[in-house]
Residue frames as a rotation matrix with the C-alpha (Angstrom) as fourth column:
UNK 1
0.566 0.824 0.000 0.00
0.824 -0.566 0.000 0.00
0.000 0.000 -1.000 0.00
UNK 2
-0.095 -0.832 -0.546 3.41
0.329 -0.544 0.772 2.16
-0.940 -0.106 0.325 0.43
UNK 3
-0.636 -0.771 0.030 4.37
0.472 -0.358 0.805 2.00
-0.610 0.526 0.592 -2.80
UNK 4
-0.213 0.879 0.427 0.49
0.971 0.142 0.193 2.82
0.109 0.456 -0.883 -4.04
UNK 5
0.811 0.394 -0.433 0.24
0.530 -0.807 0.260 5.87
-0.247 -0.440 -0.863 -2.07
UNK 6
-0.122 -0.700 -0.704 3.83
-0.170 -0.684 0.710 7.31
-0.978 0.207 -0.036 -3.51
UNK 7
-0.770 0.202 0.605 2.48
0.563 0.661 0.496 6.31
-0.300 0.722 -0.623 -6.91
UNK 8
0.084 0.993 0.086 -0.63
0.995 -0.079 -0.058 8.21
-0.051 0.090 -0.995 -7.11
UNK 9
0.265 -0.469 -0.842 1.16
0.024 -0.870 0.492 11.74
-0.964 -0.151 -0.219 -6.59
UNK 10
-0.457 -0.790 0.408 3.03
0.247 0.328 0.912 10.82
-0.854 0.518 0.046 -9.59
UNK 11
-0.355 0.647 0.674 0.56
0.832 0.548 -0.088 10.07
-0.427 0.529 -0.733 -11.58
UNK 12
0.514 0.539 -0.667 -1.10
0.345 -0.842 -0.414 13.19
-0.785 -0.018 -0.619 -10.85
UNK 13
0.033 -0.696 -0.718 1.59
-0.381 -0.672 0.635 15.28
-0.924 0.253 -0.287 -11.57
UNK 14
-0.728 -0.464 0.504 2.31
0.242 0.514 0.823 13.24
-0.641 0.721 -0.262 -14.75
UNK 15
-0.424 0.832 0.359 -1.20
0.895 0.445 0.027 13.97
-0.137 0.333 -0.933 -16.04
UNK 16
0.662 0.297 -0.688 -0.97
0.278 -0.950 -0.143 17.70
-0.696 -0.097 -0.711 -15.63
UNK 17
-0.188 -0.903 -0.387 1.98
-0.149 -0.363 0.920 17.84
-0.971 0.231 -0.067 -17.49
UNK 18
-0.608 0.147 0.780 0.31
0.714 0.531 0.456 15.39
-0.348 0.834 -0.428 -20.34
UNK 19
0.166 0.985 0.046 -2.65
0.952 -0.147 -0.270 17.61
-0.259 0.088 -0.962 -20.17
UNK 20
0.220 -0.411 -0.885 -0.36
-0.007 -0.908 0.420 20.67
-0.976 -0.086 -0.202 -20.11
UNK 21
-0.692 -0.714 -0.110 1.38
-0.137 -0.020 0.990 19.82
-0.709 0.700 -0.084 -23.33
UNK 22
-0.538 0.494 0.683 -1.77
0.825 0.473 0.308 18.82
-0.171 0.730 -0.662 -25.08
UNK 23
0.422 0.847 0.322 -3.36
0.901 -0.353 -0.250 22.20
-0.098 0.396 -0.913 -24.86
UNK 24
-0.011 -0.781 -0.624 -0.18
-0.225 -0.606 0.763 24.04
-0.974 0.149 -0.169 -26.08
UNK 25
-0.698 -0.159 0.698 0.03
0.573 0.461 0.678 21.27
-0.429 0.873 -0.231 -28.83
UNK 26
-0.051 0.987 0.151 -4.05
0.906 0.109 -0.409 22.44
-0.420 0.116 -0.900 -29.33
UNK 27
0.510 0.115 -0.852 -3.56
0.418 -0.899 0.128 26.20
-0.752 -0.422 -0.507 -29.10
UNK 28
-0.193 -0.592 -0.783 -0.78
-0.514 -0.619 0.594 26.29
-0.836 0.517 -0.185 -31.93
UNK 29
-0.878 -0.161 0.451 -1.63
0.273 0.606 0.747 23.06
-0.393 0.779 -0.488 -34.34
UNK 30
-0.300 0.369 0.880 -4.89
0.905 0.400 0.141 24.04
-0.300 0.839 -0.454 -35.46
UNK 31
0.613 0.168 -0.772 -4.44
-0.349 -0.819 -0.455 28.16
-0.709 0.549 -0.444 -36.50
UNK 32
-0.404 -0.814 -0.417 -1.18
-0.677 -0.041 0.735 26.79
-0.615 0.579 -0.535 -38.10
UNK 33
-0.703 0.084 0.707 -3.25
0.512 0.749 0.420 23.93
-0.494 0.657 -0.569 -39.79
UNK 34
0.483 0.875 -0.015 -5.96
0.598 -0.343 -0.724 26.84
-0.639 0.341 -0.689 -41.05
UNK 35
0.446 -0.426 -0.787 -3.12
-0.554 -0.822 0.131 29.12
-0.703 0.377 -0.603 -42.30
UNK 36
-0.825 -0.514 -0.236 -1.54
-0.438 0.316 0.842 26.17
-0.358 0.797 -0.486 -44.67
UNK 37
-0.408 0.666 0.624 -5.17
0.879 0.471 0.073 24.75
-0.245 0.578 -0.778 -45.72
UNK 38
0.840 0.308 -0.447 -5.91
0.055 -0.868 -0.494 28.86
-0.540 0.391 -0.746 -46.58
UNK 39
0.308 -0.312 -0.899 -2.73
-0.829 -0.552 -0.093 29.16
-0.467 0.774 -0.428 -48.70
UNK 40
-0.791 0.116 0.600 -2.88
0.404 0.836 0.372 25.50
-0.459 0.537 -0.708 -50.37
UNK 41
-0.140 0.983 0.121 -5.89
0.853 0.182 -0.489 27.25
-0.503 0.034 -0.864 -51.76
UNK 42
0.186 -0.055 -0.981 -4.54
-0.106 -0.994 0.036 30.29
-0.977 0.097 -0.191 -52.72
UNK 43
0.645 0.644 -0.410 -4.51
-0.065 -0.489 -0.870 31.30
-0.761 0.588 -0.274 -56.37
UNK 44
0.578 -0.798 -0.170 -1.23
-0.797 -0.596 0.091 32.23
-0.174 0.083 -0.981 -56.28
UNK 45
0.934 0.133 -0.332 0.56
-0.091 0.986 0.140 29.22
0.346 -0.101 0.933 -57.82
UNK 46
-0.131 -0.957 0.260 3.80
-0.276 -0.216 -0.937 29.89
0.952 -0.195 -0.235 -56.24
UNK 47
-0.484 0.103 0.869 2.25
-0.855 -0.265 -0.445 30.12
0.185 -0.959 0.216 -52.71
UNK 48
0.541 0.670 0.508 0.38
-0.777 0.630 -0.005 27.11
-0.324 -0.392 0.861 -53.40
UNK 49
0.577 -0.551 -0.603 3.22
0.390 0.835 -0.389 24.74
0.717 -0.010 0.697 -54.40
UNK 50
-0.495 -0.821 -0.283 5.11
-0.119 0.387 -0.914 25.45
0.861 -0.419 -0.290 -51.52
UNK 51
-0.014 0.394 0.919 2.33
-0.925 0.343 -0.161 24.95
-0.379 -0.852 0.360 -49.15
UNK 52
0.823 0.510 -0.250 1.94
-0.484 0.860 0.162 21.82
0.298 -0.013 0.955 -51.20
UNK 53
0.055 -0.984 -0.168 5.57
-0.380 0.135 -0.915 21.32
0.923 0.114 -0.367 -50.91
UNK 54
-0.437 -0.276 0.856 5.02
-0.723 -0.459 -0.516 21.34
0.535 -0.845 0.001 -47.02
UNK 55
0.453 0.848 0.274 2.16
-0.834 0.512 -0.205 19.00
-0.314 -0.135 0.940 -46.83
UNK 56
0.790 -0.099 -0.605 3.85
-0.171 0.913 -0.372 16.38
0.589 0.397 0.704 -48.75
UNK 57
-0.179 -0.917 0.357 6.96
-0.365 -0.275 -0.889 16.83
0.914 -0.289 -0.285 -46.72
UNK 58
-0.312 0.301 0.901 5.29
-0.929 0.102 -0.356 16.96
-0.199 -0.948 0.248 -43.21
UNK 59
0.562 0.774 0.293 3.15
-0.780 0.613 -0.123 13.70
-0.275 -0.159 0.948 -44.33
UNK 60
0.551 -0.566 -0.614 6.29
-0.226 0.607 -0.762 11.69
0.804 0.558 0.206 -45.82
UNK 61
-0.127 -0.813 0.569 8.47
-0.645 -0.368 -0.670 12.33
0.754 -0.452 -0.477 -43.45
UNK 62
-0.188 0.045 -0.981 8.63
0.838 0.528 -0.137 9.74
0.511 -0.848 -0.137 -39.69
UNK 63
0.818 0.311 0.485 7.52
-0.120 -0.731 0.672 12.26
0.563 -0.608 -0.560 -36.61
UNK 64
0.726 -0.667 -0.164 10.52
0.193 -0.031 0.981 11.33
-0.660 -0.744 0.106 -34.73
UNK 65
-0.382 -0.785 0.489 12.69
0.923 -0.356 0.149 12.50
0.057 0.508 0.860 -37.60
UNK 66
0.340 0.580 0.740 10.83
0.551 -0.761 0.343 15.67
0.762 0.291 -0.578 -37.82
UNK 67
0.966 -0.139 0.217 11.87
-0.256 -0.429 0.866 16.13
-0.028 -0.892 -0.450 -33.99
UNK 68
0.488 -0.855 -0.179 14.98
0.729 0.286 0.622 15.50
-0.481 -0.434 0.762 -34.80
UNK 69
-0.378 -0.418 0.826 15.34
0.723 -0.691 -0.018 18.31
0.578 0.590 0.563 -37.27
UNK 70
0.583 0.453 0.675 13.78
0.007 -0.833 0.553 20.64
0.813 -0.318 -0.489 -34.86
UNK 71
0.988 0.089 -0.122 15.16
0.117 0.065 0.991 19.49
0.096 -0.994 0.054 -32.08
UNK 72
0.287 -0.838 0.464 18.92
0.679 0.520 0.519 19.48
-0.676 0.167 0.718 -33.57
UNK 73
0.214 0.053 -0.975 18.37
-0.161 -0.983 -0.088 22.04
-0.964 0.176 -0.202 -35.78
């Protein structure tokens, strides 16, 4: 029952943090996903091949490589 009751803190805490990061993630992923699905649409075909450029890029690409070019620069 020890190790239950130093366990359960944890948890907590672990869940604020998840919950923290998810409504940061929220807050920036879906203006940035309205601003590239407004210029993928644009007229302009310059502005719209490199948003498509992006899109194919972001969707090819592994997510843990993706953080590694951010994260690594």
């Amino acid at each position: 029952m020890k190790i239950l009751d130093m366990l359960v803190p944890m948890k907590i805490e672990g869940l604020k943090v998840t919950l923290g990061v998810f409504l940061v993630t929220l807050v920036f992923s879906i203006p940035l996903a309205v601003i590239v699905a407004l210029l993928r649409r644009s007229n302009n075909k310059a502005i719209s091949g490199v948003t498509a450029t992006y899109i194919y890029i972001m969707r090819g690409t592994p997510l843990l490589l993706q953080l590694m070019f951010i994260f690594f620069g």
